[in-house]
MIKOLGU-959208 format. One record per residue (C-alpha): x, y, z; residue in one letter; residue number from 0. Coordinates in Angstrom, 3 decimals. Example, Ala and Ser with C-alpha at 12.3 -4.5 7.8 and 13.67 -1.06 7.14 Angstrom:
BEGIN
R     east    north       up residuo num
R   12.300   -4.500    7.800       A   0
R   13.670   -1.060    7.140       S   1
***
This chain:
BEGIN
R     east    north       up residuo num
R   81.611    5.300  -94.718       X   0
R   77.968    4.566  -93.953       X   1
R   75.657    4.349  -97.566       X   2
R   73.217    7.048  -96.192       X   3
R   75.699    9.728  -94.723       X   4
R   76.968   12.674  -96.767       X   5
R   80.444   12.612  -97.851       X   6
R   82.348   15.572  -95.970       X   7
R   83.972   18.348  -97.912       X   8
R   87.630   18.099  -98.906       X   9
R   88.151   20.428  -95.676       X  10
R   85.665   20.804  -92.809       X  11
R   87.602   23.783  -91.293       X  12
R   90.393   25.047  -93.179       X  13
R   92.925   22.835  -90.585       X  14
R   91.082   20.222  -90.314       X  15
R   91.181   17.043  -92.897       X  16
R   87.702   15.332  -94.231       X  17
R   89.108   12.402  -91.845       X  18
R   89.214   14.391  -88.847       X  19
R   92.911   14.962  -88.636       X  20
R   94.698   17.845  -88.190       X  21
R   95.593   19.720  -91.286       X  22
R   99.129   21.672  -90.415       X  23
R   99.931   24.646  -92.362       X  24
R  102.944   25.598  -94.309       X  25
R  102.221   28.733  -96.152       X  26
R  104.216   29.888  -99.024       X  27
R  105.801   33.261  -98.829       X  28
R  104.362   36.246 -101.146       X  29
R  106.580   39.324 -101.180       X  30
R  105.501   42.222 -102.260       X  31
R  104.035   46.012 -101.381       X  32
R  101.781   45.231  -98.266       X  33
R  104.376   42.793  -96.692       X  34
R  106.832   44.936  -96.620       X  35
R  104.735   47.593  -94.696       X  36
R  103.865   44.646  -92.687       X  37
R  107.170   44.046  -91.793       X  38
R  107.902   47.238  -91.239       X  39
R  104.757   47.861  -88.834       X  40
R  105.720   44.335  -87.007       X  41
R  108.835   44.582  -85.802       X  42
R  108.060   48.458  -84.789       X  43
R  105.805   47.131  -82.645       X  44
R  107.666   44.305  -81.525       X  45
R  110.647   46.729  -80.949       X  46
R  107.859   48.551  -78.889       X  47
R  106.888   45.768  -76.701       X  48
R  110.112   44.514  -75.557       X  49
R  111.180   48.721  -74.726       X  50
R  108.529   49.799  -72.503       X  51
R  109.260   48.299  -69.750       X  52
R  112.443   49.781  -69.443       X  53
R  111.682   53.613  -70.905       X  54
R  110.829   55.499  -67.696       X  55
R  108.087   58.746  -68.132       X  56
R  108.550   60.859  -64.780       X  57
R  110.909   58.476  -62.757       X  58
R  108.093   55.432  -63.408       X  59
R  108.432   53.154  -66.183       X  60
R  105.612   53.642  -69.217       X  61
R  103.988   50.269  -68.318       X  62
R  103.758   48.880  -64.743       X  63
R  100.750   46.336  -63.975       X  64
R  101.807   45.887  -59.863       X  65
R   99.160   43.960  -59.213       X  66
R  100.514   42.847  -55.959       X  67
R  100.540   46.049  -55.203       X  68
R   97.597   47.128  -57.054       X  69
R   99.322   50.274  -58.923       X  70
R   99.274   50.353  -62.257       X  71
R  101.268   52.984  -64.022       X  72
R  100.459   53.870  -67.486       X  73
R  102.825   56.243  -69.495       X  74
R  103.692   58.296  -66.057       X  75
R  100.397   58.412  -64.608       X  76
R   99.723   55.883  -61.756       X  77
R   96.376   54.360  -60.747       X  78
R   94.898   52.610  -57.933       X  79
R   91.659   50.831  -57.411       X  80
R   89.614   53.746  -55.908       X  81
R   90.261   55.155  -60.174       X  82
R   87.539   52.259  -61.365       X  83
R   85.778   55.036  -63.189       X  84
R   89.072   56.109  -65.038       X  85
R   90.573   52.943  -65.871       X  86
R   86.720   51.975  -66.812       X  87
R   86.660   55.031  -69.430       X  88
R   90.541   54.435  -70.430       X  89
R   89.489   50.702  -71.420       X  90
R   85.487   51.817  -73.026       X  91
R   88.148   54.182  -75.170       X  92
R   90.188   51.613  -76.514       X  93
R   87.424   49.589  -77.274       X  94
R   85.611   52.180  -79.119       X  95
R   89.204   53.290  -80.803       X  96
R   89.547   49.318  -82.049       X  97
R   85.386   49.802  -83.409       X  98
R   86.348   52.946  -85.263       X  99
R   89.300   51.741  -86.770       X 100
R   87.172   48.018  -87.898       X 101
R   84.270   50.089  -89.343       X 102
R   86.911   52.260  -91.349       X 103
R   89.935   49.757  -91.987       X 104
R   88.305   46.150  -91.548       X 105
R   89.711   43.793  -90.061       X 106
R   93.402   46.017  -89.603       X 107
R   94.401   44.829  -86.089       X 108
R   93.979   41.204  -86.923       X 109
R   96.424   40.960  -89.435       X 110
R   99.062   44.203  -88.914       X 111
R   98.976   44.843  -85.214       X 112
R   97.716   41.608  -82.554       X 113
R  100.700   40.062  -80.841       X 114
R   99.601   36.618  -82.420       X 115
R   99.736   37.139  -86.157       X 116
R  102.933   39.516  -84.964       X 117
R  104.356   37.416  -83.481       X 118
R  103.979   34.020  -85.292       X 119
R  104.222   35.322  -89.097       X 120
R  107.555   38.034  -88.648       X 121
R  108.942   35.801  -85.941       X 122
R  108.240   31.856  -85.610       X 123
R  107.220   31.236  -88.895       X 124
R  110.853   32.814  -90.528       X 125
R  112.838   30.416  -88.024       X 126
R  110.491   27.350  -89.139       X 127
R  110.988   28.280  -93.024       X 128
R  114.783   28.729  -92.138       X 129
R  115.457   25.035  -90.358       X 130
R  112.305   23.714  -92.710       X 131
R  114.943   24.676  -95.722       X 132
R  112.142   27.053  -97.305       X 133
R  113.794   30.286  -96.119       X 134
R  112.292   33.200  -98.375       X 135
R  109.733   30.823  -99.889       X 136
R  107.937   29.227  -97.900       X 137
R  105.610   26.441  -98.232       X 138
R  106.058   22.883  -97.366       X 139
R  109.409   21.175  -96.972       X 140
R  110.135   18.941  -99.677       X 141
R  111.474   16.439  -97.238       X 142
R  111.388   15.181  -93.531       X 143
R  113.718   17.040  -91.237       X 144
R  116.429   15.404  -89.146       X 145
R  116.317   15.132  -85.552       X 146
R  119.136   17.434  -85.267       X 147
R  117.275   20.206  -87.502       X 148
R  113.713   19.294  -85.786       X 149
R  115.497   19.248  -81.922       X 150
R  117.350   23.211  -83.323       X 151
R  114.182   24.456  -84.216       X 152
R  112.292   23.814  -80.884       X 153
R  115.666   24.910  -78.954       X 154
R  115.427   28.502  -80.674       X 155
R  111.790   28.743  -79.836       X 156
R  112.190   27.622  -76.042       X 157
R  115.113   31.003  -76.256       X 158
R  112.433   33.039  -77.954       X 159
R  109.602   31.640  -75.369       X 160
R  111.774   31.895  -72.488       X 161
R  112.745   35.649  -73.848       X 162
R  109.104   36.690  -74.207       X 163
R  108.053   35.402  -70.681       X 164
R  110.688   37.511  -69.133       X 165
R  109.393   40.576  -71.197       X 166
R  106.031   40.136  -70.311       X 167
R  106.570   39.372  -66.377       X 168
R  108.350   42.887  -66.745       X 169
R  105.505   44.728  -67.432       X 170
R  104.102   43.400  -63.851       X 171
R  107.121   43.557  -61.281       X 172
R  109.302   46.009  -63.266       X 173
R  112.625   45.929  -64.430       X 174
R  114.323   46.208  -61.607       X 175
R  112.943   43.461  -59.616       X 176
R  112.862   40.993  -62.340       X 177
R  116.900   41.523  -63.243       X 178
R  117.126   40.885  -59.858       X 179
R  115.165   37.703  -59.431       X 180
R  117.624   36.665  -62.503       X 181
R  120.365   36.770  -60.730       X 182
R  118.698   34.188  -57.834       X 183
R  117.855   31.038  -57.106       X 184
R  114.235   30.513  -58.550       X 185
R  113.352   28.790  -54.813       X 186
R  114.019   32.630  -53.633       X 187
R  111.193   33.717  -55.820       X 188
R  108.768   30.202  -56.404       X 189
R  105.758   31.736  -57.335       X 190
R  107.629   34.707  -60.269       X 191
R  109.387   31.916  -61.402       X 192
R  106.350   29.641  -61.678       X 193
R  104.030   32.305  -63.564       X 194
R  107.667   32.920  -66.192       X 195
R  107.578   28.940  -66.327       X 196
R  103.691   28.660  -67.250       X 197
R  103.941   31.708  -69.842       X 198
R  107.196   30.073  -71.545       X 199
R  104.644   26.627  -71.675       X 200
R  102.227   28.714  -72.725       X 201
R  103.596   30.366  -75.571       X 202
R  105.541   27.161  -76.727       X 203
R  102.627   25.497  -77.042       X 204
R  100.525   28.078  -79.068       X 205
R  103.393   29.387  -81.136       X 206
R  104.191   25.652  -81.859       X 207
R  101.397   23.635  -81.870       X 208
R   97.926   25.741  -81.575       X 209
R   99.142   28.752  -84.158       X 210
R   96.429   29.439  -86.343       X 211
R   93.906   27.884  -84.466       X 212
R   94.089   30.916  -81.670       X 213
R   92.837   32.733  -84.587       X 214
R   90.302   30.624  -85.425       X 215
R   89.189   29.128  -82.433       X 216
R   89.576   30.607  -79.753       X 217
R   89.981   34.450  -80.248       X 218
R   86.258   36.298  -80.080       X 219
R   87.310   38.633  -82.759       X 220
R   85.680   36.877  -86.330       X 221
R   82.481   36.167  -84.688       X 222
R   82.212   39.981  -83.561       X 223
R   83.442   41.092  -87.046       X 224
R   79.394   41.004  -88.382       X 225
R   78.721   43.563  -85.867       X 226
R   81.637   45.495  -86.257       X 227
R   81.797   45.606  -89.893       X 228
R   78.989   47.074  -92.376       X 229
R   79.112   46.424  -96.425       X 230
R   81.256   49.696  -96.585       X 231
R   84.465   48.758  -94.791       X 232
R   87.308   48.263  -96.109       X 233
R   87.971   44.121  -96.307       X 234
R   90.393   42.277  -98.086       X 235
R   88.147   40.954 -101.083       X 236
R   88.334   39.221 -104.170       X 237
R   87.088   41.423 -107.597       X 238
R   84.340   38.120 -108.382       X 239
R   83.107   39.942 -111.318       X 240
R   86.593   40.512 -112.474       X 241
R   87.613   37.423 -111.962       X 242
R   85.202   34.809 -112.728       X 243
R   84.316   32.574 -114.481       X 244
R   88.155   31.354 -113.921       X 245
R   90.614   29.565 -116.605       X 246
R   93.524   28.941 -117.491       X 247
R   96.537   30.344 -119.576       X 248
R   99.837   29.187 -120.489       X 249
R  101.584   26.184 -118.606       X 250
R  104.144   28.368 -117.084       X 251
R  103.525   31.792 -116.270       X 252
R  107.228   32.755 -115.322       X 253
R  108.518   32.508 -119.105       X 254
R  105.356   34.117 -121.415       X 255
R  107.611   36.263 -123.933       X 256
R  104.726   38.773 -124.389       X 257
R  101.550   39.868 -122.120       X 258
R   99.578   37.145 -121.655       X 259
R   96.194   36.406 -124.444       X 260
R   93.681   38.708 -123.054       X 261
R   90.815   36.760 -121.689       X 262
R   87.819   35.989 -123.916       X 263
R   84.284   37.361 -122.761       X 264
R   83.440   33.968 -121.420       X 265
R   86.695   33.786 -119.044       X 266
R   87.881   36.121 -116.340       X 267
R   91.379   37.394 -115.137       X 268
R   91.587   34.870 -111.886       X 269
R   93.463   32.124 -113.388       X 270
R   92.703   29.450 -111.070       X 271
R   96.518   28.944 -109.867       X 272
R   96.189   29.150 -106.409       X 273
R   98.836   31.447 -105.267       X 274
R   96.513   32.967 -103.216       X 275
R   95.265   29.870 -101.095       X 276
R   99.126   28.236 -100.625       X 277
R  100.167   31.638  -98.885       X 278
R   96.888   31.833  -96.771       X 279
R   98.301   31.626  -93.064       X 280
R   94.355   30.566  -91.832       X 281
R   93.964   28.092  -95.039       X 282
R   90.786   29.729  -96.571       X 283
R   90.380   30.353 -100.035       X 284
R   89.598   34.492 -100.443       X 285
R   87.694   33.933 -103.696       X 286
R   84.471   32.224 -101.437       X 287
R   84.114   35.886 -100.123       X 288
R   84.197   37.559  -96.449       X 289
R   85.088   34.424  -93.740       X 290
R   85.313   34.673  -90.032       X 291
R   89.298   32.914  -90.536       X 292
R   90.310   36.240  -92.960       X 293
R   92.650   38.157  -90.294       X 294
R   93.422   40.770  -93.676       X 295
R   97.053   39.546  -93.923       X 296
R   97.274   41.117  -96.907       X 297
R   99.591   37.304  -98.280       X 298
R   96.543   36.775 -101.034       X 299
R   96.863   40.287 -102.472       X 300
R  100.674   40.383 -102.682       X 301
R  100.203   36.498 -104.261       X 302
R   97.651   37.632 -106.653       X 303
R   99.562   41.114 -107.634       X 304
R  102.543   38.762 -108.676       X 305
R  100.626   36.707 -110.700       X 306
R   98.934   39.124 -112.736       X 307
R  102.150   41.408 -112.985       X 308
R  103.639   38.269 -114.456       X 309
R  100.318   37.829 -116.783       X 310
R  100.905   41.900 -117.899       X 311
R   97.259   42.184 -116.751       X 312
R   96.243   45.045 -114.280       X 313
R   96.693   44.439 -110.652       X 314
R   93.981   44.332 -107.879       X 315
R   92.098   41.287 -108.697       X 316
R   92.457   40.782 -104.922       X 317
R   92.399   44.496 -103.003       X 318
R   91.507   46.169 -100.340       X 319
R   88.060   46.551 -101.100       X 320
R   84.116   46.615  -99.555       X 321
R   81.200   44.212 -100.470       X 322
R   79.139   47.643 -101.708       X 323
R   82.059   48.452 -103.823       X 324
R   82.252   44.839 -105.499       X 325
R   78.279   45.311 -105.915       X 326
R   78.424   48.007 -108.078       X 327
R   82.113   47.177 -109.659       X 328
R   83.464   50.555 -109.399       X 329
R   86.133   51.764 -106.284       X 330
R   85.089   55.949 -106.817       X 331
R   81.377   55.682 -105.559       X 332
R   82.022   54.331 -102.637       X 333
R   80.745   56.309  -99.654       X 334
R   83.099   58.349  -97.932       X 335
R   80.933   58.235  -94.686       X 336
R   77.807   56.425  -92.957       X 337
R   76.187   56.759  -89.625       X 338
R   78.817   54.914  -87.647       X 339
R   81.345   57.031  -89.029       X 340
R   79.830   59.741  -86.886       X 341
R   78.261   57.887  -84.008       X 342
R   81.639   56.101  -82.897       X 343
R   83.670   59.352  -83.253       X 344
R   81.230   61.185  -81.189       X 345
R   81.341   58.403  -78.878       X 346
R   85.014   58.180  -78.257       X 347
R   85.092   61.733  -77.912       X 348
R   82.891   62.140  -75.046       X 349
R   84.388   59.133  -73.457       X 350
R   87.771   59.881  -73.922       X 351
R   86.975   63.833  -72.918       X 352
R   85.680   62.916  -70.020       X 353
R   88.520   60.449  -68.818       X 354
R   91.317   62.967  -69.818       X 355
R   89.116   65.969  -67.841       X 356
R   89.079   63.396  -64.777       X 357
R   92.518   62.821  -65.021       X 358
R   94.233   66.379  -64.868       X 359
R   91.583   66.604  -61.945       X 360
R   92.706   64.224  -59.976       X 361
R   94.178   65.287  -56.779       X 362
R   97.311   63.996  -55.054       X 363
R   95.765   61.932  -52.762       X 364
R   92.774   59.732  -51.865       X 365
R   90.612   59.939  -48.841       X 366
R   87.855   57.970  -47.268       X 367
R   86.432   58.384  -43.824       X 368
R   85.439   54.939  -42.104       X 369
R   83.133   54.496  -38.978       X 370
R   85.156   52.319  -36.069       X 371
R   84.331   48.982  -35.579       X 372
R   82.002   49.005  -32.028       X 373
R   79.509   51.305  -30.860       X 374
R   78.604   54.110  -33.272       X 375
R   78.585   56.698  -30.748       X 376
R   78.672   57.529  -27.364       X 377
R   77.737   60.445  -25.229       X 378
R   80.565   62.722  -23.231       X 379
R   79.728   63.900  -19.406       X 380
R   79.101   67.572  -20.851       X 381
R   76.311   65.933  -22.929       X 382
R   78.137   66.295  -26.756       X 383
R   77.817   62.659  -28.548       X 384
R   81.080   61.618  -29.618       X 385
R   81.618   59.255  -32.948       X 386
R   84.719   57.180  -33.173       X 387
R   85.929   57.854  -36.913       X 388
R   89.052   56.241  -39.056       X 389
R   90.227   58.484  -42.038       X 390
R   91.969   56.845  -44.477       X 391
R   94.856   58.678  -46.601       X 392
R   96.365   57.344  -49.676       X 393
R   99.557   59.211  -51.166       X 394
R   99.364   59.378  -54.751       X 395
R  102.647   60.659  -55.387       X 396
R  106.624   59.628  -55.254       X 397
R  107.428   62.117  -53.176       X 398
R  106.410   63.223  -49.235       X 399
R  102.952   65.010  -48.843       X 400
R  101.909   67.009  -45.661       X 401
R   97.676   66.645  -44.939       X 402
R   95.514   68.700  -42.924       X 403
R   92.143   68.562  -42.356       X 404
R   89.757   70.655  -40.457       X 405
R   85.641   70.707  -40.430       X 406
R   84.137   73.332  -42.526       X 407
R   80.088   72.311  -41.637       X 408
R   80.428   76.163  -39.698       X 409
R   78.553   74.581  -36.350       X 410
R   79.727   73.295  -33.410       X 411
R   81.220   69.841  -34.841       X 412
R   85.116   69.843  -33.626       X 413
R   87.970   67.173  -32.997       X 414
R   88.502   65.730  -29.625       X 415
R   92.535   65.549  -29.128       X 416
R   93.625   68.058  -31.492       X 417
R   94.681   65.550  -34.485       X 418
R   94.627   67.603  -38.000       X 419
R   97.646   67.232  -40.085       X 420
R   99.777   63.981  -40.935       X 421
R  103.124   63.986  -43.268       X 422
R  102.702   60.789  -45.682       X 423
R  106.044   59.069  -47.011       X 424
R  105.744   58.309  -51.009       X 425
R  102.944   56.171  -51.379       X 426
R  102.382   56.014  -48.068       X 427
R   98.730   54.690  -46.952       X 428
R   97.597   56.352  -43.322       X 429
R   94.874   55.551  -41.699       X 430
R   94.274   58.140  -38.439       X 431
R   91.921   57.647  -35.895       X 432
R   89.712   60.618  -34.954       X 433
R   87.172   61.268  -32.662       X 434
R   84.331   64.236  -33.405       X 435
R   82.215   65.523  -31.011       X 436
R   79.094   67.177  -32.180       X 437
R   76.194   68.937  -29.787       X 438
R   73.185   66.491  -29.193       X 439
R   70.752   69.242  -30.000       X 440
R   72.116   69.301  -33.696       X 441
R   70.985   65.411  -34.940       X 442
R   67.720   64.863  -36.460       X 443
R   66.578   61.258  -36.424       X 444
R   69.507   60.433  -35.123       X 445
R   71.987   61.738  -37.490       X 446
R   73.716   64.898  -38.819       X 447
R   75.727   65.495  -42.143       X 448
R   79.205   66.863  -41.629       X 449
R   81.462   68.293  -44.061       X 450
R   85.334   67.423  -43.703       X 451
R   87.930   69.559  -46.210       X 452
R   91.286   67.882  -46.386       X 453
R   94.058   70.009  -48.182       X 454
R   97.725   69.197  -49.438       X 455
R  100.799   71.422  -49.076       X 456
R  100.166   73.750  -52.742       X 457
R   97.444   71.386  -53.933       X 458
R   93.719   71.983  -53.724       X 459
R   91.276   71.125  -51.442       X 460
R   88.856   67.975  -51.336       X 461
R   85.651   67.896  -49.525       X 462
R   84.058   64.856  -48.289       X 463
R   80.642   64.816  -46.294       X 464
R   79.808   61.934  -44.088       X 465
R   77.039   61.602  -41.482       X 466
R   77.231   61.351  -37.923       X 467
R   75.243   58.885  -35.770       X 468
R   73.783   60.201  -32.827       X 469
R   70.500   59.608  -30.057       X 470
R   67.196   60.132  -31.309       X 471
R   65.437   62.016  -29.036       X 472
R   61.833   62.354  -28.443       X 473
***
């Protein structure tokens, strides 16, 4: 080391070594109260994730991205790209929904809901403590692992990968299609099988190398948690004034006879033993207060709770807590609300109002009336100007819709051929050519509005108005 550089910490990042290597993690296991929810909440939603693909809500299953097709069903109801407005509220809602819940929970989704810590701490993590020989413990193996062990390990994952893939790829070509790709050659289906090939890679790589670090790194979460948290919300905090200064007590804590000395005034109840860091799936130490790496796993509370059951000393040293609470030492005074409280309620409201109003209003189909491609107009021998129009019909629905459409400007604007009803098949996407002829003397400036009203079979009506190009006369 050079004489005039600063020695670096013991650890830069909490997985990464003074020397610059990588610092793997092997966190102990801490059962208690909040993992036990966990559990429960984790493979709910796990059971969730590989199911809704295959429960069907009106004949359509709850989740289908079709991207190909660009449909995208969402528990029954089906949207296309002309909904940009709706999906753009749907999405503004969830957003809004994962604000409320920071501001009133903390940090709640990192560590009980996202796929990642899901995923990796109910499901990777219990097969690595289980070949690692730490099963119900956890923490670091005590010695290497054999090949055969090692080579077992990775094989289960690649199943679990390879399982996952296929889930996910489900909840873009359906069911159906993918059970039938399984049963074919992947050179019938290259590009499928590629994307199920990259997302096994994928997930291989972060559930067994990158882990943590998604966490850490790369997810945008922590450094939006400033914003999305105030001094009132509910974090996963260490009781400092309780706590420090730290000591010790007796050698070991699993064979006191009798609650532990109380602590003299000089000494607090954190006994400096570390439970809390070893189970830490990040690698931070909660008693240096709020970090952007805390994903409110709840491990350090269920550690700490041991400990000082074991001590006969009250529990909570580490809680579910707020800075402002800590502040003034006292869990009663905290505010029950704040301006935020109100504002994102409000909010979501309006947004979410206004997407479910939009929503029963939709109608059954989509139309759009397009100009031909050529001259804009041209004039007919009895002196009407005639526009060449293309009117485009989308059917929303599964099952056969009959159109009509008729002009309802009250003038003299009228269809040359007699064209004004089509039957669509399910999902069916028309697009009819139409000519209009309109009387010369009724443009301005060379145009004229029109007003079309197309109507479905029972449904109600939709009104479009487009303009008409015409001469300018002088």
């Amino acid at each position: 080391m050079m004489p005039n550089t600063l020695a670096p910490e013991e650890h830069v990042l909490s997985t990464l070594e003074r020397d610059g290597s990588r610092r793997w993690l092997f966190p102990s296991l801490s059962k208690g109260y909040f993992l036990h929810r966990r559990r429960i909440v984790g493979y709910g939603l796990i059971a969730l994730f590989v199911s809704l693909p295959h429960i069907m809500i009106h004949g359509k299953p709850a989740i289908l991205l079709d991207v190909a097709t660009r449909r995208f069903t969402l528990f029954g109801f089906t949207f296309l790209p002309t909904d940009t407005l709706l999906l753009a509220l749907f999405m503004v809602s969830v957003f809004l929904t994962i604000f409320l819940m920071t501001a009133l929970f903390g940090r709640v989704w990192c560590g009980w809901a996202c796929p990642q810590t899901v995923y990796l701490e109910l499901v990777f993590r219990p097969i690595e403590r289980l070949f690692d020989g730490t099963a119900g413990r956890g923490g670091r193996p005590s010695k290497a692992l054999s090949p055969w062990r090692r080579g077992a390990k990775y094989l289960v994952y690649l199943f679990l990968a390879f399982g996952l893939a296929h889930t996910f790829l489900a909840y873009f070509v359906g069911v159906e299609r993918l059970s039938h790709w399984v049963r074919q050659s992947p050179t019938e289906h290259p590009i499928p099988f590629l994307i199920m090939a990259g997302t096994t890679i994928a997930m291989l790589f972060d559930f067994c190398f990158f882990r943590e670090q998604l966490c850490l790194i790369a997810c945008p979460y922590g450094r939006f948690q400033s914003v999305l948290l105030d001094r009132k919300s509910l974090i996963v905090a260490y009781d400092y004034k309780r706590g420090e200064p730290r000591g010790k007590v007796h050698k070991d804590l699993a064979i006191l006879p009798a609650p532990a000395p109380a602590p003299s005034p000089a000494q607090g109840d954190c006994v400096d033993c570390g439970a809390c860091v070893r189970t830490c799936p990040t690698g931070i130490d909660i008693r240096q207060g709020l970090q952007m790496e805390c994903v409110n796993c709840t491990q350090c509370i269920d550690a700490c709770d041991e400990i000082m059951t074991r001590l006969h000393r009250p529990k909570g040293l580490i809680r579910y807590s707020s800075q402002s609470s800590l502040e003034r030492g006292s869990e009663s005074d905290r505010p029950k609300w704040r301006p935020r409280l109100i504002v994102y309620p409000v909010v979501l409201g309006l947004v979410f109002g206004t997407f479910l109003y939009m929503l029963t209003q939709r109608l059954p189909f989509d139309a759009t009336m397009l100009r031909q491609v050529g001259t804009p107009f041209t004039l007919t021998e009895a002196g009407d100007v005639r526009n060449s129009m293309k009117l485009k019909l989308v059917n929303r629905t599964d099952e056969p819709l009959d159109l009509s459409w008729r002009i309802s400007s009250g003038d003299a604007v009228r269809f040359e051929g007699g064209i004004d009803h089509v039957r669509l098949a399910p999902n069916e996407t028309v697009a009819q050519s139409l000519l209009v002829l309109a009387p010369r003397e009724s443009f301005r400036e060379g145009s004229r509005a029109t007003e079309l009203t197309i109507s479905a079979t029972g449904e109600r009506e939709r009104r479009m108005t487009w303009r008409l190009l015409g001469p300018i006369d002088r």
